[in-house]
N, C-alpha and C positions, 0 to 999 in steps of 0.2 A: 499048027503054027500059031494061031487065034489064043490055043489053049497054054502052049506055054509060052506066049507073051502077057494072055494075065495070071500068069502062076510067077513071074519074073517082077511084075507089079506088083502083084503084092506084096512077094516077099521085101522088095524097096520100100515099098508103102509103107508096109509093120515097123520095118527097122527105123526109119525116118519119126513114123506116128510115137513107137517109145521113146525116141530121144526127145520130140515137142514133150512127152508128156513129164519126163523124166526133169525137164528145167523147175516143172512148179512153176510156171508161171500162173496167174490171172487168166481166170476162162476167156475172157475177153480175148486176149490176147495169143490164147490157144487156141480157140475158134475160127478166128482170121487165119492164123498158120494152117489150120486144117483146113481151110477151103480154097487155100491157095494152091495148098499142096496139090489136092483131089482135082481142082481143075486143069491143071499140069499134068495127070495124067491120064487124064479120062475126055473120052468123045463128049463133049457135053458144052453147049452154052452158057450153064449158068449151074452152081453149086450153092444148096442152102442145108444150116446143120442149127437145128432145134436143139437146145438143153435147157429139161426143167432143172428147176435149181430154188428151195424157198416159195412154192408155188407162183415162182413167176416162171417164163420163157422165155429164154434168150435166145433173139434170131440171129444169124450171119450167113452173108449172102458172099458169091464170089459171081461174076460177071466178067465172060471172054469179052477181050474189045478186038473188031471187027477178027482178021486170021492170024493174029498174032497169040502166043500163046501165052504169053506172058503176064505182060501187063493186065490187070484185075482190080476192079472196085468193088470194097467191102465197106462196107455197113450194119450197124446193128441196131435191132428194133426190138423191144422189150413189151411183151404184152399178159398179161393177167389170166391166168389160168383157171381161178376160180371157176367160175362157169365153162365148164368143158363140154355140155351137152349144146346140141345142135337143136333148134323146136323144131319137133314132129310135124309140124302141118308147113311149116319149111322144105320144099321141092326142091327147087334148084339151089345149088349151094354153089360157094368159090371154092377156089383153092386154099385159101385162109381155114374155111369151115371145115375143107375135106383136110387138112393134113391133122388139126388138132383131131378130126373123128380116129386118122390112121395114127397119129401119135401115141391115142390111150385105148386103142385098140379095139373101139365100138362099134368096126364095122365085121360086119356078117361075111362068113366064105359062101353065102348065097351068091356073093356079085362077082362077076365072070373076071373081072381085069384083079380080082385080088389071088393075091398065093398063100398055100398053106402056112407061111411065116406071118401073114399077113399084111403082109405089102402089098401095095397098087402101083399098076404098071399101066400105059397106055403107050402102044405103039401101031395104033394104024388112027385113019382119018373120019373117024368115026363123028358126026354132031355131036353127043353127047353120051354118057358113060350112065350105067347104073349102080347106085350104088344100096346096097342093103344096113340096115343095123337091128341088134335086138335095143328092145328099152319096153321094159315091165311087160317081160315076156312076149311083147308086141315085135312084127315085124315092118319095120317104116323104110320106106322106097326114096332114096333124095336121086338127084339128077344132078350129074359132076357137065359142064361146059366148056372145053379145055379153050384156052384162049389161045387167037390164034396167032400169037407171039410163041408159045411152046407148045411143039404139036407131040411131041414125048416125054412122060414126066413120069419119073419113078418115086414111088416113096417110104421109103425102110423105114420103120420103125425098130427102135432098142430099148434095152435096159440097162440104167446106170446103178452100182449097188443095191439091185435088189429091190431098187423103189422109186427111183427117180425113173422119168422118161427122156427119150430122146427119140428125133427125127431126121432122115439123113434124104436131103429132096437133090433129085439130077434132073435137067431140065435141057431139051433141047429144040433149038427152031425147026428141025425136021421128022419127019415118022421115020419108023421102021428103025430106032437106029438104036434100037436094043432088040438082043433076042434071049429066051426064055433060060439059055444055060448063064446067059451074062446077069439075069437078074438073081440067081440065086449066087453067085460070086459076090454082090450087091451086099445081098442080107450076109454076109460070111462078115463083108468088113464092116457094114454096120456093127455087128456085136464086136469088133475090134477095137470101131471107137467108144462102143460103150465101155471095155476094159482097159483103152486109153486115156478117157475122162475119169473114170475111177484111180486109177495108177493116179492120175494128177493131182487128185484131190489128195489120195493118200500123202505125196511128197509135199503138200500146201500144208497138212495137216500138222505132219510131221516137221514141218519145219515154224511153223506157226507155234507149234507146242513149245519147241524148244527155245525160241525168245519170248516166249509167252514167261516159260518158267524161270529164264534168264535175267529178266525182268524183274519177277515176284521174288527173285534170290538175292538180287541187288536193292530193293526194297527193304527187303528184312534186314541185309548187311546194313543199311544206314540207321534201322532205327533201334537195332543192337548195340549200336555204340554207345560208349556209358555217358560221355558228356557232350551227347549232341544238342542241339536244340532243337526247336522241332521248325522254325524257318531255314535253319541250314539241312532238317532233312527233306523239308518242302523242296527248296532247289533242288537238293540230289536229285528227288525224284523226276520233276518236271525235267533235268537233263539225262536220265536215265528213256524214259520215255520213247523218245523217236524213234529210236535203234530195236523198237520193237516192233515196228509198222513195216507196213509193205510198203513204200517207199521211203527210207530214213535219208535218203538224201534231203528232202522238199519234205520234211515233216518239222513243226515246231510244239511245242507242248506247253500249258498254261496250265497253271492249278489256284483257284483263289477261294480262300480261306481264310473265313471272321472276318472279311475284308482287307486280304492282304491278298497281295499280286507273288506269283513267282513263275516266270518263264525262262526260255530258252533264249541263248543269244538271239538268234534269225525270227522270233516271234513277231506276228503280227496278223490283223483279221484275213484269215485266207479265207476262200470262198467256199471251200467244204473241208467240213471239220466235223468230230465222230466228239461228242461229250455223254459225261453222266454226273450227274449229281452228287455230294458228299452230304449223307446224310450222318447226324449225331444225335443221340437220344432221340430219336422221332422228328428231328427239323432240320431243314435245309440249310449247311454253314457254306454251302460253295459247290465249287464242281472242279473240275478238270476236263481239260478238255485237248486234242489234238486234230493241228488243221495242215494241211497240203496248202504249198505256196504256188504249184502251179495246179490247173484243172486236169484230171485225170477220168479215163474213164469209167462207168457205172459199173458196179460190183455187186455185192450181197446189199450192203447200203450206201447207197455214192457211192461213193468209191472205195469203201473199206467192206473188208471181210467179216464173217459172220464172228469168227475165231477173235476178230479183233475190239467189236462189241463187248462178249463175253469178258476180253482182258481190261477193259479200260473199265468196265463194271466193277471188276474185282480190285484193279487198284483204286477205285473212290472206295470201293470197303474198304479198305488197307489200310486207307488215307484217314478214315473215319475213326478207325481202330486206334490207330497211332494217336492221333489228336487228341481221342479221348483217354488212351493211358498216358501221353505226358501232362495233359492237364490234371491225371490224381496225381501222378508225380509231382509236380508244381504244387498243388493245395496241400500235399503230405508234407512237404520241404517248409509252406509258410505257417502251416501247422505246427511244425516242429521248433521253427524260428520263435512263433509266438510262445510257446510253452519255456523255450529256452528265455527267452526275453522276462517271460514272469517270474522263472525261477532267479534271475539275474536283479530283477525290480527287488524281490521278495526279499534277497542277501541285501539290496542295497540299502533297505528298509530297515532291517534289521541293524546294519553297523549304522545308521544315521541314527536312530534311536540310541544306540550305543554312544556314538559321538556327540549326541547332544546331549546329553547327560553330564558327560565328562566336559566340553566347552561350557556348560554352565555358571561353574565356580571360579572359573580365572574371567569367564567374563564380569561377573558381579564383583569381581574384587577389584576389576578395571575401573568398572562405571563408579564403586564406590571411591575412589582414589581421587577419579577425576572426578568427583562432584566435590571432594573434600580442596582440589588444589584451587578449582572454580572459587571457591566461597570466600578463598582465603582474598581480604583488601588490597592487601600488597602489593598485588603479583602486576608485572608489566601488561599492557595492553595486548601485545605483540606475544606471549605464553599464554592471556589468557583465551584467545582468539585461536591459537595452536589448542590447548584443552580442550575447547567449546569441539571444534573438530575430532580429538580423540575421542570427549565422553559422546560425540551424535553416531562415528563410526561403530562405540560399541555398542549403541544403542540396536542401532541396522543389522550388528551382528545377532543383536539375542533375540532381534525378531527372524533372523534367518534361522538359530536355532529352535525357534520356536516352531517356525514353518517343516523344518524336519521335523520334531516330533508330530507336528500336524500330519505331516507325509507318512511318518511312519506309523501313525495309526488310522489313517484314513479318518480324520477329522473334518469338517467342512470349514471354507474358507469364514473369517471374522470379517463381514464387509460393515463400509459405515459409507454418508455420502462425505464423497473428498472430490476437491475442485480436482480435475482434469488434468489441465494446465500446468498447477503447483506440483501434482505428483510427479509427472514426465520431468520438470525440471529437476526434482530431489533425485528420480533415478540418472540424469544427466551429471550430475555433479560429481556421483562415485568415477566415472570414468574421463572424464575431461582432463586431469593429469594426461590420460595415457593416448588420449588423442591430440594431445600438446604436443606431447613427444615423439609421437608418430606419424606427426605433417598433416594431418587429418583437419580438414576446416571443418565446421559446424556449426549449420545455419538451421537457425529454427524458425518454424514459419506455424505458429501459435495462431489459434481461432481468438479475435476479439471478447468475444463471449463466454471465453473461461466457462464453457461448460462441467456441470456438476453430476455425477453417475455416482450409482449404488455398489461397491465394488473394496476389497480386502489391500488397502495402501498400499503394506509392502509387497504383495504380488504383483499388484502393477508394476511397481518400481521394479520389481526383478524382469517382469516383463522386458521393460525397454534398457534394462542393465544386457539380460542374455543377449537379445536382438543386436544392440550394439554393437556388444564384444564379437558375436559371428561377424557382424559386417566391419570392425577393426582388423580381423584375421584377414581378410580377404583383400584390404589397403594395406600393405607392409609397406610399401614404397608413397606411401601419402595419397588424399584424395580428399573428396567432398563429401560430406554426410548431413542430406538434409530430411530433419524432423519435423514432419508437419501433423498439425489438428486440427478437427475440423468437429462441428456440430452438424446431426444429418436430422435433425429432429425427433425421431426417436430412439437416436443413439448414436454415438461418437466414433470419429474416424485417428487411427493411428498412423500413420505411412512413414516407413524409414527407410530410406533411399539412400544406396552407396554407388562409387562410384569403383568398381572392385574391378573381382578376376570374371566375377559372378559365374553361371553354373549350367553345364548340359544338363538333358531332361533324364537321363537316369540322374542324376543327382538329385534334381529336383522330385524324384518319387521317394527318396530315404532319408531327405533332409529331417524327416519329425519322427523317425524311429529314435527309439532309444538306444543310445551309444554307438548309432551311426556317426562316422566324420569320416573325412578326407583329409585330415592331418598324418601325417607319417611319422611323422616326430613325439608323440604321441602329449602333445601340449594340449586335445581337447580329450574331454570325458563321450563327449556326444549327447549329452543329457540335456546340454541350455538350450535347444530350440524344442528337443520334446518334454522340457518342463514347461517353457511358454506356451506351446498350444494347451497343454494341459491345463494349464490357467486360464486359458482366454476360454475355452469351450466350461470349463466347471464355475464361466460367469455369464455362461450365455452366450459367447460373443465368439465371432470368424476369426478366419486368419487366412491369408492367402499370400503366394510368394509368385511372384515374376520376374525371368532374369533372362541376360543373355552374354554366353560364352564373352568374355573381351571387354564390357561395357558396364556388368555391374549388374546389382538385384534390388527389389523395392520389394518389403514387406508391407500387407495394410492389413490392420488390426481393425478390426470392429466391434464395441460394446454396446451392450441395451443402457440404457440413460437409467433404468429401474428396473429391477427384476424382483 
């Protein structure tokens, strides 16, 4: 009858044990089911089930409360395997020392309470047990003391895949209450859990793998795409993330990069979190990292699995990879823009040479005309004062063609010293018409000092002519435009302030390209702001722009007073 009620056990047992193992869940959580189970069905006060794992040991205990069969407290305690041997000149041992000797199998079948499988059994009221082991061929005598809280204690030893260990401990407050056919039953299900805890891992593994790979497929989809960026495949990823963890509910994920942030909505410091570093060409650009918003129990590491290390490794590679092919892509694209830009410079060079050749002759026949109608006595006040303005315009003109052939042959600027002051006003003058007539007030606010600098007239002038003219574009509907000077001591301050549309900061990164605008209409060339820094650096001198979307932009020019 004995015999086939635990042939009826176990077969419930097995069936039960493959479905716990069959979920995948977390050892932890397998462990508790299985000792809850075992002591539900077994005579016994207290159930404990050792599994190594990572050479650490995972305990879990199940404890009868008082004759109730049910209710049970589990616990789990994690201790260091490393050191597995017991010291020799160590006699009496605990139960602690006796189960890792029966776990990894170091005790001798010299000692009476063990069995050919090598398990240890005590079932009478014996002081104290003896227990044998080899170690360097020696054979060493400990002394087991059962306590006498458990006066019956069996303990199975198994094998999980081949290599790992495992321990399966019954414990009860009375003797006798096992007998010798019930402990080889014992060791039958012990190797049941060791092919239960294998099965497990297999379905961990197996299902680890496949959002693992789920994962690294959805990775690659983002950064296949032809015109992604690589901050929008940043995010992707960081939202990709969770759903690859053992728990994606309570998972959030962070990845920061060149110092740039990208998380998940529900991000925030949770209190264990699984990271690894992004490294690029040999240094540190960032990390990624994924944390649990609530505390969960210990695992391979905290609370994550070994499988999931591995993966968060592999996407900071990924991450690394990526980074560093879009940024050749990036410097291939600014590479190609420059080449484009010079081949573009080079034609543009080429027809100004062209054009100032041919503006030449009708300019000389202007100036000459107007120097002939100047001379004449005659002429009213009021024409001759209109001429004086024709023949100065076309003076301006055939130094501006002059300045293209300069441009087109890579000539250096003609400087002489010119007052400061007097130049910014002659470049004021060309355009004051056109801020007349487009509501534009224009206040100057002139350095007393009329400082004096070494420096090519008309490029100055064209300096604060271009400068203007962008900041006239940007007032169509009227505004204020104040030009100020200043002496810094060893060199002079420009500042042209409007009171505009002014400019975001990608703007503000293309403003000085060559034949970058933000015109539609296609009324700018793009060339006047990166002819003026051109001038001001081929005289020594800064340039810097500050503006803001709604309120307007301030250029400040800086020149050396002597170069």
């Amino acid at each position: 009858m004995k015999q086939e009620l635990y042939e009826a056990n176990e077969r419930e047992l097995i069936q039960q044990m493959l479905r716990l193992a069959s979920r995948g869940v977390p050892r932890t959580i397998f462990s508790q089911d299985v000792v809850k189970l075992l002591i539900r069905y077994w005579r016994c006060d207290s159930v404990g089930l050792r599994i190594e794992a990572h050479n650490n040991c995972y305990c879990t205990y199940a404890v009868r409360q008082l004759s109730d069969i049910r209710p049970v407290r589990v616990h789990q305690q994690i201790k260091n395997v490393c050191e597995m041997t017991v010291s020799e000149n160590k006699k009496k041992i605990s139960l602690e020392e006796l189960s890792i000797l029966i776990m990894y199998r170091q005790c001798s079948a010299y000692s009476s309470c063990m069995t050919p499988h090598g398990s240890f059994w005590t079932n009478k009221i014996l002081p104290y047990y003896t227990v044998y082991r080899e170690n360097n061929n020696k054979i060493i005598k400990h002394l087991f003391y059962p306590s006498s809280k458990y006066l019956s204690v069996i303990l199975v030893p198994f094998t999980i895949d081949d290599t790992d260990k495992g321990l399966l401990m019954l414990m009860g407050k009375r003797s006798d209450l096992y007998s010798s056919e019930e402990i080889e039953y014992f060791e039958r299900f012990g190797e049941i859990i060791g092919l239960a805890e294998s099965d497990r891992r297999a379905h961990i593994h197996l299902r680890e793998r496949v959002k693992e790979l789920s994962c690294l497929y959805g990775i690659a989809k983002l950064a296949a795409q032809p015109d992604s960026s690589l901050p929008g495949i940043m995010q992707g990823i960081a939202d990709l993330l969770p759903a690859a963890w053992l728990y994606p509910d309570i998972a959030a994920a962070r990845i920061e990069l060149s110092g740039k942030e990208y998380t998940t909505a529900n991000y925030c410091q949770g209190r264990q979190k699984l990271s690894a570093d992004i490294v690029i060409n040999g240094e540190t650009n960032g990390s990624v990292e994924v944390a649990y918003l609530i505390k969960k129990l210990e695992l391979d590491e905290g609370p994550f699995l070994e499988e999931e290390r591995n993966l968060i490794n592999e996407v900071a590679r990924q991450i690394a990879l990526i980074a560093e092919q879009k940024r050749g892509i990036d410097e291939q694209t600014r590479l190609r823009n420059q080449l484009h830009q010079a081949r573009r410079l080079a034609t543009v060079g080429q027809l100004a040479a062209c054009a100032a050749h041919e503006l030449n002759e009708p300019l000389a026949t202007i100036i000459g005309f107007a120097q002939l109608i100047k001379d004449n006595p005659d002429m009213p006040p009021q024409i001759t004062k209109d001429i004086e303005k024709i023949f100065s315009s076309s003076l301006y003109g055939r130094e501006i063609v002059k300045k293209l052939l300069r441009f087109s042959q890579q000539l250096p600027p003609k400087k002489g010293l010119i007052s400061f002051n007097t130049v910014i006003n002659h470049g004021l003058e060309f355009v004051m018409p056109t801020c007349t007539s487009g509501g534009v007030t224009v206040i100057r606010s002139f350095d007393s000092s009329d400082p004096t600098i070494l420096a090519d007239e008309t490029q100055i002038q064209q300096i604060i002519i271009n400068i203007v003219v962008n900041a006239l574009q940007a007032m169509l509907g009227g505004g204020t435009l104040t030009i100020t000077t200043k002496a810094l001591g060893d060199s002079v301050l420009l500042a042209v302030e409007d009171t505009g549309i002014g400019m975001n900061e990608d703007v503000l990164q293309h403003i000085f390209i060559p034949f970058f605008t933000t015109k539609a209409d296609d009324s700018g060339t793009g060339l006047g702001l990166s002819i003026a820094r051109d001038i001001v650096i081929s005289h020594g001198g800064t340039i810097t722009v500050t503006s803001t979307p709604g309120k307007g932009s301030r250029f400040e020019i800086r020149l050396p007073v002597s170069s």
